[in-house]
Wavefront OBJ file of the C-alpha trace (Angstrom):
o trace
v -12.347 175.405 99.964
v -12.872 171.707 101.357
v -16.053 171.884 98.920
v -14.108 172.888 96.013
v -11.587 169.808 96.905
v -14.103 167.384 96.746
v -15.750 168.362 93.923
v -12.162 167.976 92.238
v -11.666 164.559 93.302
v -15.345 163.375 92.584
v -14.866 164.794 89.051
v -11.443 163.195 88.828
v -12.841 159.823 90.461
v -15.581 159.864 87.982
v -12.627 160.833 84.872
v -10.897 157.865 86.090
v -13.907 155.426 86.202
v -14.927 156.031 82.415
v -11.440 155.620 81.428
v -11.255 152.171 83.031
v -14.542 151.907 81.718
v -13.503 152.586 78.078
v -10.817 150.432 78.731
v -12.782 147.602 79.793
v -14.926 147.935 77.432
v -12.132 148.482 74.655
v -10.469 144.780 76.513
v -13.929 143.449 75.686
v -14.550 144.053 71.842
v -10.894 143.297 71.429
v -11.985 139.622 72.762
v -15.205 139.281 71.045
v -13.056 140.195 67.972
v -10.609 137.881 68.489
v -13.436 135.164 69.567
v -15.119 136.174 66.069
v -11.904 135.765 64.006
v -11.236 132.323 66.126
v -14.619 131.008 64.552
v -14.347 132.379 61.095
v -11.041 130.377 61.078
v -12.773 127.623 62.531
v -15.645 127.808 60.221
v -13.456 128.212 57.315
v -10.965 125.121 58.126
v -14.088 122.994 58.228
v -15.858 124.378 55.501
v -12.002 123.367 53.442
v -12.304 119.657 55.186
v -15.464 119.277 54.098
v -15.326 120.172 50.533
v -11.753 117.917 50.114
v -13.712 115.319 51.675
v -16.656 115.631 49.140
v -14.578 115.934 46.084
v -12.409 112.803 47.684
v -16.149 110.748 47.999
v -16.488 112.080 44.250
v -13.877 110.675 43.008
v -13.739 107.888 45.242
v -17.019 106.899 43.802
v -16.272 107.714 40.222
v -13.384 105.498 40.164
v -14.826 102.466 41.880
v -16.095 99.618 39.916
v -19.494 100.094 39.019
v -21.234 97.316 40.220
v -19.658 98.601 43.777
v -21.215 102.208 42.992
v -24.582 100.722 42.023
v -24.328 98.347 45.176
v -24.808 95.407 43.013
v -22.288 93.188 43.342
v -21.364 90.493 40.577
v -19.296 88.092 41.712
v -16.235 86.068 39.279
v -17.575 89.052 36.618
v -14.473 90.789 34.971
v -14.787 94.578 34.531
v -15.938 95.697 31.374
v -13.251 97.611 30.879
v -10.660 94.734 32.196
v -7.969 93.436 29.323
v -8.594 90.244 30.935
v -12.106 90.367 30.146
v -13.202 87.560 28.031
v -16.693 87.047 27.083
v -18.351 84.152 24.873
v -19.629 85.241 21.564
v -22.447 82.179 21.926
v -24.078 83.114 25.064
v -22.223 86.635 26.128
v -21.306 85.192 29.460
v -17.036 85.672 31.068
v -14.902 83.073 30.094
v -12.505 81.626 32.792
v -9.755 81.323 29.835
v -9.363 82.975 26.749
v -8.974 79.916 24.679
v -12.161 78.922 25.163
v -13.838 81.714 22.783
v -12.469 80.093 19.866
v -13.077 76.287 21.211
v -14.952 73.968 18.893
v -18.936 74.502 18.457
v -21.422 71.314 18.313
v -24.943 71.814 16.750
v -27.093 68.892 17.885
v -30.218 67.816 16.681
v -32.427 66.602 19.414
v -35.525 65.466 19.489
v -38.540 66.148 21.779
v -41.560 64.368 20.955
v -43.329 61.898 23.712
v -42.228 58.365 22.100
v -39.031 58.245 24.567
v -37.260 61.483 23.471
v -37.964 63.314 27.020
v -36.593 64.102 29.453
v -33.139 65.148 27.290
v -29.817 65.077 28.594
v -27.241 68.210 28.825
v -29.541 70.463 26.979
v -29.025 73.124 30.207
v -25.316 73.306 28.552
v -26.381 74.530 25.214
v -25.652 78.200 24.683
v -28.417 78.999 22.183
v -31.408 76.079 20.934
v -33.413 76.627 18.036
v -36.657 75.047 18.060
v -39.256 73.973 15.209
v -41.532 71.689 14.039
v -39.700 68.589 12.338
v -42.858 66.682 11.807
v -45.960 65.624 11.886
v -46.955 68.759 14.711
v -43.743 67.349 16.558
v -40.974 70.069 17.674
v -37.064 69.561 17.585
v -34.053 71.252 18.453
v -30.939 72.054 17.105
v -29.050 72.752 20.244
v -25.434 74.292 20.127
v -22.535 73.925 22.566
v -19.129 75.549 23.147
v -17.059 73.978 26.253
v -19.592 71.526 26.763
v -18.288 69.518 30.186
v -21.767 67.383 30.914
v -21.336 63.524 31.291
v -24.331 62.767 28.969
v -25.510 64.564 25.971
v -28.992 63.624 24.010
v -30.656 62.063 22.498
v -29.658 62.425 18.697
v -31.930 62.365 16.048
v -31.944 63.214 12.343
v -31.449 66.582 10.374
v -33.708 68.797 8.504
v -32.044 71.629 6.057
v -33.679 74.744 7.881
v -31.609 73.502 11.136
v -28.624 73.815 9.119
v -29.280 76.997 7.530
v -29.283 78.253 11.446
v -26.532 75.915 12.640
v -24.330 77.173 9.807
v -23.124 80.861 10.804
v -21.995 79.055 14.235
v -19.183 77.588 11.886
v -20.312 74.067 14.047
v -19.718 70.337 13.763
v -23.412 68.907 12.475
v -24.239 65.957 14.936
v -27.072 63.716 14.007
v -28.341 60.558 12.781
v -29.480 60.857 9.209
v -31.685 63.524 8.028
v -33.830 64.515 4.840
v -32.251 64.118 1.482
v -31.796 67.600 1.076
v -30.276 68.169 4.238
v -27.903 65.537 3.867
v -27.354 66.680 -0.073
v -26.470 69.863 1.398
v -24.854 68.980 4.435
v -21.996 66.817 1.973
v -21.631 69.975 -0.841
v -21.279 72.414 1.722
v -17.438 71.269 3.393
v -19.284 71.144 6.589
v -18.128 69.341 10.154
v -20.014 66.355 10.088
v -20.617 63.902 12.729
v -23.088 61.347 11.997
v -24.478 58.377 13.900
v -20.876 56.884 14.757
v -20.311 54.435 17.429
v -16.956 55.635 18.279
v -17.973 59.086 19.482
v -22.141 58.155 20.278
v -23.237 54.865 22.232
v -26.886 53.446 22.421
v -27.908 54.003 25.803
v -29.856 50.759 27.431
v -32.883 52.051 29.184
v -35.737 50.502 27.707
v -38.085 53.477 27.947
v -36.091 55.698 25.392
v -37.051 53.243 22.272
v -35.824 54.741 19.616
v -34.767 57.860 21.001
v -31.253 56.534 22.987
v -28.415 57.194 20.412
v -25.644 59.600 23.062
v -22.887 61.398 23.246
v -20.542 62.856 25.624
v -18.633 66.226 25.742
v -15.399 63.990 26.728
v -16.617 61.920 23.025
v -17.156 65.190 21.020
v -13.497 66.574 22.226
v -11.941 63.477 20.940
v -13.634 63.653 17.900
v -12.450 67.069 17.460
v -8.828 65.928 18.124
v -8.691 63.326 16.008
v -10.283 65.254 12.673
v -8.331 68.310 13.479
v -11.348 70.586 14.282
v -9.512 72.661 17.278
v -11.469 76.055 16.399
v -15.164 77.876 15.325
v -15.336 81.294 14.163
v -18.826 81.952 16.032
v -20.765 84.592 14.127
v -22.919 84.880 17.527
v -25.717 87.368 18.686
v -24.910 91.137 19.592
v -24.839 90.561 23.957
v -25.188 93.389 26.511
v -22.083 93.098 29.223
v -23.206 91.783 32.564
v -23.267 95.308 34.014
v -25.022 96.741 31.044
v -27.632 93.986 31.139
v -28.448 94.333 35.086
v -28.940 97.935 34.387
v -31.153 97.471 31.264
v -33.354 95.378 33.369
v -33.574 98.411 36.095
v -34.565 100.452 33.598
v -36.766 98.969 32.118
v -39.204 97.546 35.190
v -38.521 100.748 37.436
v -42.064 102.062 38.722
v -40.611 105.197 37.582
v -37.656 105.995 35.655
v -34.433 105.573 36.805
v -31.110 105.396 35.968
v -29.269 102.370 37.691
v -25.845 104.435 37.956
v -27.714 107.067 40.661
v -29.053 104.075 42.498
v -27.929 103.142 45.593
v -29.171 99.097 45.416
v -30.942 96.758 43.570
v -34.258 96.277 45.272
v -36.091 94.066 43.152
v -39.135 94.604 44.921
v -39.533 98.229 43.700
v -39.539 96.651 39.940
v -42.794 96.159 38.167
v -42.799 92.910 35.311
v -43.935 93.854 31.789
v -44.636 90.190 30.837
v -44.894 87.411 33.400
v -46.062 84.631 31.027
v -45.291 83.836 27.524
v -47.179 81.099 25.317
v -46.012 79.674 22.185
v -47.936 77.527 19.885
v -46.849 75.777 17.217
v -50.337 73.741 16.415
v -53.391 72.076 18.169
v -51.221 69.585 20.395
v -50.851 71.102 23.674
v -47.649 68.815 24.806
v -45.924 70.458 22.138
v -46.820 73.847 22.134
v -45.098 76.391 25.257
v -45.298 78.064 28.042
v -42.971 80.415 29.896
v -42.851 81.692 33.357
v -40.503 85.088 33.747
v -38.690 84.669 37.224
v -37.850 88.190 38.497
v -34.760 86.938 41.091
v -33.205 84.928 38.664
v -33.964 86.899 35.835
v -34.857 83.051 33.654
v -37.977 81.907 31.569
v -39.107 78.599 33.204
v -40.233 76.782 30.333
v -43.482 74.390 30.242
v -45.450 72.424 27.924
v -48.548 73.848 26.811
v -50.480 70.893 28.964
v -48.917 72.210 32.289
v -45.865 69.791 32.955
v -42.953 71.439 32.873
v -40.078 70.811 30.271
v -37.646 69.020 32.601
v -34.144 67.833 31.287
v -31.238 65.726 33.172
v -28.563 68.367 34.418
v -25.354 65.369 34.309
v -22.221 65.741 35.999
v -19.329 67.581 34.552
v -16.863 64.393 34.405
v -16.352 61.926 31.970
v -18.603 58.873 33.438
v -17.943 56.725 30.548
v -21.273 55.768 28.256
v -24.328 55.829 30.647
v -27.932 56.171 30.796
v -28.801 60.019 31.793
v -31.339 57.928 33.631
v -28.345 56.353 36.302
v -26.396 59.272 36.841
v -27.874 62.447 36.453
v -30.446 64.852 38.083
v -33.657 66.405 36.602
v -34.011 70.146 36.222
v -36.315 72.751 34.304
v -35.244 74.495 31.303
v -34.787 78.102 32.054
v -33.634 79.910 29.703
v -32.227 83.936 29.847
v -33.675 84.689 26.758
v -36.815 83.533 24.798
v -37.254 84.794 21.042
v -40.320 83.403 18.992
v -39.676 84.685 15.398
v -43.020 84.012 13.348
v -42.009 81.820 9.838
v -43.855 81.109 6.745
v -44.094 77.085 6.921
v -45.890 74.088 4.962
v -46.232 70.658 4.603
v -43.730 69.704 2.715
v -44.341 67.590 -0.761
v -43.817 64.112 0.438
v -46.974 65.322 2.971
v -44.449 64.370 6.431
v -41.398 66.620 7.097
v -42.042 70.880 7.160
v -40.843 73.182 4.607
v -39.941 76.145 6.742
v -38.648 79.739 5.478
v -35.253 80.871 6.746
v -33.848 83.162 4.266
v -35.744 86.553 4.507
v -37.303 88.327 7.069
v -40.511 87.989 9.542
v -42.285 89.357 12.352
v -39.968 88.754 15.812
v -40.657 89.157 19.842
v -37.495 89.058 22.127
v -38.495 88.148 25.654
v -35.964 89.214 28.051
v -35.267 90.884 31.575
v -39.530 90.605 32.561
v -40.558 92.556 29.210
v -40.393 92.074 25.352
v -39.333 94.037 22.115
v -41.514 93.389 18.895
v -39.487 93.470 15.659
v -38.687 91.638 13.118
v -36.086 89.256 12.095
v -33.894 88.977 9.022
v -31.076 86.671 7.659
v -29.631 87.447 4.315
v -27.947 84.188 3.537
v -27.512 80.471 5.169
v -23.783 81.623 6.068
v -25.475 85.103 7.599
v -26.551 85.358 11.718
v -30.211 85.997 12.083
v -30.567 90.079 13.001
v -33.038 90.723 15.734
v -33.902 94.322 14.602
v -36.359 96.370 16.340
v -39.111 98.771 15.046
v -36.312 101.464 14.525
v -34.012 99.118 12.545
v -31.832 99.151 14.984
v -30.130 95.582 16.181
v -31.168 94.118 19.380
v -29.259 93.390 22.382
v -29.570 90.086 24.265
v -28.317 89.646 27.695
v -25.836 87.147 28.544
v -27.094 83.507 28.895
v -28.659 80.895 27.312
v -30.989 81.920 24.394
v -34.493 80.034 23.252
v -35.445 80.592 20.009
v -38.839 79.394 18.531
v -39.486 79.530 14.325
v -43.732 79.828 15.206
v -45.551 78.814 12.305
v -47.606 81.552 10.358
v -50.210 79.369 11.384
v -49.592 79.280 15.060
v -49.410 81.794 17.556
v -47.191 84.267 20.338
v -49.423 85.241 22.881
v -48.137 87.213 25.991
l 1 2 3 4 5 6 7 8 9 10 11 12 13 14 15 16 17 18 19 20 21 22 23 24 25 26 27 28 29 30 31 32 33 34 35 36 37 38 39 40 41 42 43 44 45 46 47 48 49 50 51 52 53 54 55 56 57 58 59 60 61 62 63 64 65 66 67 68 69 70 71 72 73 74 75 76 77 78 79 80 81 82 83 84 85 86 87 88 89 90 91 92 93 94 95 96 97 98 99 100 101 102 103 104 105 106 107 108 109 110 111 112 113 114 115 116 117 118 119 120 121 122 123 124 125 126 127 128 129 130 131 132 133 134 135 136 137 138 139 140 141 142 143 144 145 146 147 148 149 150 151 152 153 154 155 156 157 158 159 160 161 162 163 164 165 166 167 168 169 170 171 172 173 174 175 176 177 178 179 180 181 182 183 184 185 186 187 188 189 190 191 192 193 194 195 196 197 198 199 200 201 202 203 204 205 206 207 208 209 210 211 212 213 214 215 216 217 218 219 220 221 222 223 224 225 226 227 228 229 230 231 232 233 234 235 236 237 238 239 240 241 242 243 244 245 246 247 248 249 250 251 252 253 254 255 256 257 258 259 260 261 262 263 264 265 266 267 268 269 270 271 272 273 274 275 276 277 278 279 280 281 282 283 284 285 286 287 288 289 290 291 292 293 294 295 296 297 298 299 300 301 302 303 304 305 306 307 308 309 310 311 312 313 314 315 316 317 318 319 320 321 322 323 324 325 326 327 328 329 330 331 332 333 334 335 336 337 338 339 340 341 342 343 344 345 346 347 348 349 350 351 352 353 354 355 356 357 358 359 360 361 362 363 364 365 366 367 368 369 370 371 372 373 374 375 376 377 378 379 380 381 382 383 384 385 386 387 388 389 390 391 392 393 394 395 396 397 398 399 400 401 402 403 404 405 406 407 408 409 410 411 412 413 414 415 416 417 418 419 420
């Protein structure tokens, strides 16, 4: 009987154990599951931060400017896409105002031969320079400004036709001293801007080393003049320009090691870019002061310019004030010439008949290299008419980009040379 009682309560004991057993263990998955669902909700409230907070760094980065996404910065640049945007149709760079796109163009000749005419003064202002042979082996520019503001502009010398047939589509004022007969002839059947050797707007500077070469002018003299003959505007028929933006990535591009597209990057390293062309060398004849030599600058992205015997082309940078009529000698500073841009376009040229000046081709169409951002495009060049721009084209036919700034360009003789 007493054995039969204890078995009953073991075996109930034992009943009661499982059940708070089972009951435990029941407690138990009911917690894990809870824990479980906890994290999944956990798990699944991050996983929803995290993908707002990508699609918010999208767009955050989609919308920003893109010189911030690139991380190049450009300071004083408008956007692109600003209204406010204004860029200059002679060199592509922003304009602080409008008004000034439209502002009154110069084209002056200047001289650069070794009998006083270096160093010149202001010529870092001029927004594009052509550059040829004028005679005798010795080279000349016609150099054109918009907004000049430099205290001392110079010298001035005299004109030659195929300087006007690529001043004209710059709808300019022509300044000079004289020139060949047909330039002149054409110069006074042609309802051209004309500003010749005038001592109301030019001044003979008095430094004795210039000899012949110190007829001046001043920007504050070649507003004036446009004042008082009622030439407040130019209808530029300039150079297709990349934007700033478009031009810093084109340059990316183009020297990467490998390819690259500048909108992925995440700086501008300059040191993993590789220059195409470092040095460029231009000759015009067999006298090395004349001919040309170019050094690509990666940081600055400029051409410093040399003569072919090594010194290099220095000009006076002058204040932007009006000084009165100086000497670029007294009050302003030397500098290279570095240009943004260097084009050499190869021309068919000849002595002309009275055995002195050059008889140079500029209607028609040539071989052409455009030296810009470290490399260079070979084309060819073309201008239809004397009122038509040059076109730049490249092997495709297709028109050529230049980047913003100022723009070299060199009419080689057929009998010269572009070596790079």
């Amino acid at each position: 009987m007493d054995e039969n009682i204890t078995l009953n309560l073991a075996n109930r004991d034992s009943k009661i154990n499982e059940e708070d057993l089972s009951l435990a263990f029941r407690d138990e998955d009911k917690k894990t599951k809870i824990g479980l669902e906890k994290k999944w909700i956990t798990f699944l409230i991050l996983g929803i931060i995290g993908i707002l907070g990508g699609v918010g760094c999208f767009l955050f980065i989609l919308l920003m400017p893109e010189e911030k996404r690139t991380g190049i910065v450009f300071p004083n640049i408008p956007s692109a896409t600003s209204e406010e945007a204004t860029y200059s149709a002679l060199t592509g760079e922003p304009l602080n105002n409008a008004s000034l796109k439209e502002a009154p163009v110069y084209c002056i000749q200047t001289p650069n031969g070794t009998d006083g005419a270096r160093p010149q003064a202001g010529l870092n202002q001029a927004g594009v320079v052509f550059e040829a042979v004028a005679e005798a082996g010795i080279t000349r520019f016609a150099a054109i400004y918009q907004n000049p503001t430099t205290a001392v502009i110079g010298p001035i010398r005299s004109l030659r036709i195929y300087y006007l047939e690529w001043d004209t589509p710059f709808d300019c004022t022509i300044v000079h001293a004289g020139g060949s007969g047909d330039a002149l002839q054409a110069l006074a059947s042609g309802g051209y801007k004309d500003l010749t050797e005038n001592y109301t707007y030019m001044y003979r500077g008095t430094y004795s080393g210039r000899l012949w070469n110190n007829l001046f002018t001043t920007a504050a003299n070649l507003k004036q003049f446009s004042t008082d003959r009622g030439y407040n505007t130019s209808e530029i028929k300039g150079f297709p320009r990349f934007l700033p933006t478009e031009a810093l990535k084109n340059k990316v591009d183009t020297l990467s090691l490998e390819p690259l597209k500048i909108t992925n990057a995440t700086d501008a390293n300059t040191s993993e870019l590789s220059v195409q062309v470092p040095k460029i060398s231009l000759r015009f004849g067999n006298t090395p002061t004349f001919n040309i030599n170019y050094t690509y600058n990666l940081e600055s992205n400029t051409y410093l310019r040399s003569y072919g015997n090594g010194l290099a082309h220095e000009i006076y940078a002058c204040p932007d004030e009006n000084l009165g009529e100086k000497n670029p000698e007294d009050v302003c500073t030397l500098t290279q010439v570095a240009p943004s841009v260097v084009i050499a376009m190869v021309v068919n040229e000849r002595r002309a008949s009275d055995n002195y000046h050059e008889d140079i081709t500029t209607i028609g169409s040539g071989k052409a290299y455009i030296f810009q951002n470290g490399t260079v495009i070979e084309g060819t060049w073309n201008k239809a008419s004397r009122a038509d721009q040059i076109k730049f084209l490249d092997n495709e036919g297709s028109e050529i980009k230049l980047v913003p700034g100022q723009t070299f360009i060199s009419a080689v003789p057929n009998y010269g040379g572009v070596e790079y």
